[in-house]
C-alpha positions as CSV (number, residue, x, y, z in Angstrom):
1,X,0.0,0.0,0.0
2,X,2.9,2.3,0.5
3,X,4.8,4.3,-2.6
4,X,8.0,3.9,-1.0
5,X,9.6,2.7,2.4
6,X,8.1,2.1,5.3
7,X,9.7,3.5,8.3
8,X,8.0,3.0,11.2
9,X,4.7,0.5,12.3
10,X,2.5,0.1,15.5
11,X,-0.4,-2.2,16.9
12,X,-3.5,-0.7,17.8
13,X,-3.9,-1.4,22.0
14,X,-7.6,-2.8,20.7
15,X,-7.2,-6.5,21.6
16,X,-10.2,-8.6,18.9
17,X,-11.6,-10.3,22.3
18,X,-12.7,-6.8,23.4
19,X,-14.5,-5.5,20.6
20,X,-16.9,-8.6,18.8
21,X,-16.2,-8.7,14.6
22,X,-13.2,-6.9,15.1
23,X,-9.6,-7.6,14.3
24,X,-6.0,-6.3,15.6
25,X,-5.0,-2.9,13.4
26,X,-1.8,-1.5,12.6
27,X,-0.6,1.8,12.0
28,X,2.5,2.2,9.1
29,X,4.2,5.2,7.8
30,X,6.5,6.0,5.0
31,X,8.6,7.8,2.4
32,X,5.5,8.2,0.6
33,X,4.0,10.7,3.3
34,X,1.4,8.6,4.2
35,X,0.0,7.1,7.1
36,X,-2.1,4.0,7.2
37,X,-4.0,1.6,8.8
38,X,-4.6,-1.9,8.2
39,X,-6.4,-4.9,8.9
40,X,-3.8,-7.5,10.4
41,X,-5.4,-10.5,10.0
42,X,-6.5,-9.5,6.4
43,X,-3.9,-6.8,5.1
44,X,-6.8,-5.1,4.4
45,X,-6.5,-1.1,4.1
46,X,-8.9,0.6,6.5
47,X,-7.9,4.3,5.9
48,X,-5.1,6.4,5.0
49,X,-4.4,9.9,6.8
50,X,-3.2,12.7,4.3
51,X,-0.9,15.1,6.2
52,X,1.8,17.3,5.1
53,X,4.1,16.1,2.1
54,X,7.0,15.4,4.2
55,X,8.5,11.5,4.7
56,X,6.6,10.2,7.8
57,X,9.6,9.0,10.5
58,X,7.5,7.6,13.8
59,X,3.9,6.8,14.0
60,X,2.6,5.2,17.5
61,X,-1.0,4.3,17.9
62,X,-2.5,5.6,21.9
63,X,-3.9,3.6,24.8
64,X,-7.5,2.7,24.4
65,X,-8.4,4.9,27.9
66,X,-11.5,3.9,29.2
67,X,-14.2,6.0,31.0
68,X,-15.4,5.1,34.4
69,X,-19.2,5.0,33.7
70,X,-20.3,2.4,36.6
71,X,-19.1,4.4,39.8
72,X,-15.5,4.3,40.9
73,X,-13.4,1.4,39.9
74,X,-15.9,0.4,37.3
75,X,-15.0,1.0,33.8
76,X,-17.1,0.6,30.8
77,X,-15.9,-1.6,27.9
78,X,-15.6,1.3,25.1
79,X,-12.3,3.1,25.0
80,X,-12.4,7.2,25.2
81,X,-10.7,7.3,22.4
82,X,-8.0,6.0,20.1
83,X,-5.7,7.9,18.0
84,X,-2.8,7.6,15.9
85,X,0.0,10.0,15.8
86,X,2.8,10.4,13.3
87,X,6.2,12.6,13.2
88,X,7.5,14.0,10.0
89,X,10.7,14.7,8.2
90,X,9.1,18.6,8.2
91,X,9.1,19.1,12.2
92,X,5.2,18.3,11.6
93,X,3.7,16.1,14.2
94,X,0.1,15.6,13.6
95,X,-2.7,13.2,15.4
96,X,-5.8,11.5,13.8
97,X,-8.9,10.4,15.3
98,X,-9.2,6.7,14.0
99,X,-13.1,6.5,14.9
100,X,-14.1,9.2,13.0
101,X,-10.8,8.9,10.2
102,X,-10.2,13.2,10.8
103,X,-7.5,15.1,12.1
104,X,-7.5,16.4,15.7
105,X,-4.7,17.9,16.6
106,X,-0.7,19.3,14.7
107,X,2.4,20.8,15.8
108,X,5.0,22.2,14.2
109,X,8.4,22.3,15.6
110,X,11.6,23.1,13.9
111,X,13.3,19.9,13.4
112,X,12.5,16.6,11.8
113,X,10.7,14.5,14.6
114,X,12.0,11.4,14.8
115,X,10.0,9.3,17.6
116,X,6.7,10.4,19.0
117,X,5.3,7.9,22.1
118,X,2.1,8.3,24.2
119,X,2.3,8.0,28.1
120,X,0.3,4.9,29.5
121,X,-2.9,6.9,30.5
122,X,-2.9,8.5,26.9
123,X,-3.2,12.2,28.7
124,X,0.5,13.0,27.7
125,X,2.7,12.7,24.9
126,X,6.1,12.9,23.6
127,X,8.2,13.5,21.0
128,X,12.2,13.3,20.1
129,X,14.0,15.5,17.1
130,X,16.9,15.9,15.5
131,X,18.1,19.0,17.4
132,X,18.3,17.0,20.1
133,X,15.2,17.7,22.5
134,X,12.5,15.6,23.5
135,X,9.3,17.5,24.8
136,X,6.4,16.4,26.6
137,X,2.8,17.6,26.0
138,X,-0.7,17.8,27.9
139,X,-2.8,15.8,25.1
140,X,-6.3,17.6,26.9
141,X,-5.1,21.0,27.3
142,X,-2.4,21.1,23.9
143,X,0.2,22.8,26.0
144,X,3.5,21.8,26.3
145,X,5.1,20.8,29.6
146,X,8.7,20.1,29.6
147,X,11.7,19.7,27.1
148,X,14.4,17.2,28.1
149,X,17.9,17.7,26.2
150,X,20.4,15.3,25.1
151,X,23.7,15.6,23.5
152,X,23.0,14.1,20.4
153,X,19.8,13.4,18.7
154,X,17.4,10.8,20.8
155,X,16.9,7.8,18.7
156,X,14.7,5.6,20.7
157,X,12.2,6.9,23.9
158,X,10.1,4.9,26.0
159,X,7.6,5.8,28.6
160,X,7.5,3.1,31.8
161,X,4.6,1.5,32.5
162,X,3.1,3.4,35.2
163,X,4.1,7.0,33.3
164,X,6.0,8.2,35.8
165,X,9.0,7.9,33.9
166,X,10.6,8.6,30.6
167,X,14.0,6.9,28.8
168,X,15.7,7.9,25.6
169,X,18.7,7.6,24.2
170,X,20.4,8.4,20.6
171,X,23.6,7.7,19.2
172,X,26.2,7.7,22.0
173,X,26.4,5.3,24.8
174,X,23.9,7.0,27.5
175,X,20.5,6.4,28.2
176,X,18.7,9.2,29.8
177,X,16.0,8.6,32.3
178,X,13.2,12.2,33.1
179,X,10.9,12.3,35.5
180,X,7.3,12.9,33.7
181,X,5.7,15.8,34.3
């Protein structure tokens, strides 16, 4: 389905069990500026996101979050949302709704983004570029919280599991651990 190379691929967090008739999903992005989705089982193309002519570099699919409907502790079955987010060779990191196939939210930063990662509870996200900053955003508010720097430009990021924490490293031997905001 891609014109050129693919760069980067993600699972959706749906697992089939949850969601009757459906399947696992994955997100791709390439050389050809496009981002997809795609039925695993089937290969089957569900959508394709058109964004800004620039070679997409990271794409990362968020947490299903789900809502507490039943009183606390309770959680319905439906996630909040889901979206799938993408970094381009442009500085251009933009977000789609994958319920309703529409763009929600963009920024625009300076450099080529090179990873973009969501934190566990899907309220935060990050993103690394090649001018070797990672920042942090407030995904409910679109305001920026922190920027982390590194020495040289972070190559791979990770949020841990209970998103208090956040690793990167890039092309020297550290690995750099924040704490979230």
């Amino acid at each position: 389905g891609h014109a050129g190379s693919v760069n980067m691929l993600a699972w959706s967090p749906n697992e089939p069990s949850s969601s009757p008739g459906r399947d696992y999903h994955i997100v791709s992005g390439g050389n050809d500026t496009s981002v997809q989705t795609w039925e695993a089982s089937t290969g089957r193309n569900v959508a394709r996101y058109h964004g800004q002519p620039a070679k997409v570099l990271s794409v990362a699919w968020s947490p299903n979050v789900y809502v507490s409907s039943l009183g606390p502790g309770s959680f319905s079955n439906a996630p909040r949302s889901s979206r799938v987010a993408c970094g381009r060779e442009d500085g251009m990191v933009q977000m789609w709704d994958t319920t309703a196939n529409r763009e929600v939210l963009s920024y625009r930063y300076s450099a080529p983004i090179s990873i973009v990662a969501w934190s566990p509870d899907g309220r935060r996200f990050a993103y690394a570029s090649d001018d070797k900053t990672v920042e942090v955003w407030d995904t409910m508010t679109n305001r920026k919280l922190v920027t982390f720097s590194h020495t040289v430009p972070p190559r791979v990021m990770a949020w841990s599991p209970d998103g208090k924490y956040i690793a990167s490293g890039g092309g020297d031997t550290t690995i750099l651990v924040w704490v979230a905001p």
